[in-house]
C-alpha positions, 0 to 999 in steps of 0.5 A: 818880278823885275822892274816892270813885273808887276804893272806889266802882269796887271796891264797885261792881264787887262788888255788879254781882258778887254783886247784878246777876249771882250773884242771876240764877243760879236764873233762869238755871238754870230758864230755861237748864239747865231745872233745877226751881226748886229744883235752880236755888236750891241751886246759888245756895245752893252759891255762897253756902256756897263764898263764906264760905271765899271771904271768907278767900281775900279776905282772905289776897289783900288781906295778900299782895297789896294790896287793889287788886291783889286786886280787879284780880286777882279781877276779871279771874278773875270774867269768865273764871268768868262766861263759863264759867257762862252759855256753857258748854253743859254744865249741870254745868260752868256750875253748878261756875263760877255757884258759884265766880262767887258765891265770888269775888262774896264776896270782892270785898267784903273788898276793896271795904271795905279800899280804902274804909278806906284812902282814907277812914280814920275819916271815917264819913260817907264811909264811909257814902256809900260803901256807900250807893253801892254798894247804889244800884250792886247795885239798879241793876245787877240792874235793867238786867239784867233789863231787858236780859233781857227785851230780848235774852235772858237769856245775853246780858244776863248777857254783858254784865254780866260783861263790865262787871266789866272796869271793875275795870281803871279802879283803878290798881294801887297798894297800900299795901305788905303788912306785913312780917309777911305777908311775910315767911317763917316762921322755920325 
């Protein structure tokens, strides 16, 4: 996967998440559930409050299970989410998924940054590569979805995006094994 393989995958899968697909949910909710702008903007801003508790689950997934696994695990939960969100037909349950789309969107970030600390350890300048890529991956993803939107529609182009989440399946499943401490069972 190269030097910068793995984070970047992860970094990019997170910021496609969050910068490509969460940032189109009060679009999608003028344009598809003809909620008024402002009804569309608090569910974003529902998703965004949900997402802070969403970064401590992250974070308890990276100590159970591995940053990685976590990622993969995440991932695989955002199609399902995302799916929901811009297919289902009714507005209540696409707006309960497009919250718990940018939850989940949070908590890739976590995950992104302990796979690049891992890999890279305290080479800053690699460190600083990696997030510049992964700003370049969220500007470039909420572009092509915009595009595609205006191409093929809205839904479909949000489709597809949440369909190339699956591109967190490229990361092997390798961990560093958690640490004892957050395996092991408290005492009794």
């Amino acid at each position: 996967a190269g030097l910068l393989g793995a984070p970047v995958l992860v970094g990019g899968v997170a910021a496609l998440a969050q910068f490509g697909l969460v940032a189109f949910v009060p679009l999608f909710g003028v344009e598809e559930w003809s909620l008024a702008a402002a009804a569309a903007a608090l569910v974003l801003f529902i998703g965004r409050l949900v997402s802070i508790p969403g970064k401590a689950v992250g974070g308890w997934m990276i100590d159970r299970y591995g940053a990685k696994t976590s990622a993969r695990m995440t991932g695989g939960a955002l199609i399902v989410i995302g799916l929901v969100w811009v297919l289902s037909p009714i507005v209540a349950v696409g707006a309960l998924a497009a919250v718990l789309m940018a939850a989940g969107a949070g908590a890739m970030f976590p995950m992104a940054n302990v796979v690049a600390v891992d890999r890279f350890g305290d080479l800053g300048g690699l460190l600083g590569v990696f997030r510049a890529l992964q700003m370049v991956v969220a500007g470039v993803s909420a572009w092509l979805i915009g595009v595609l939107a205006d191409g093929f529609g809205l839904t479909g182009a949000l489709v597809v995006g949440i369909l190339l989440l699956g591109a967190i399946f490229l990361v092997p499943p390798t961990d560093r094994a958690p640490s004892a401490s957050t395996t092991s069972e408290a005492p009794t």
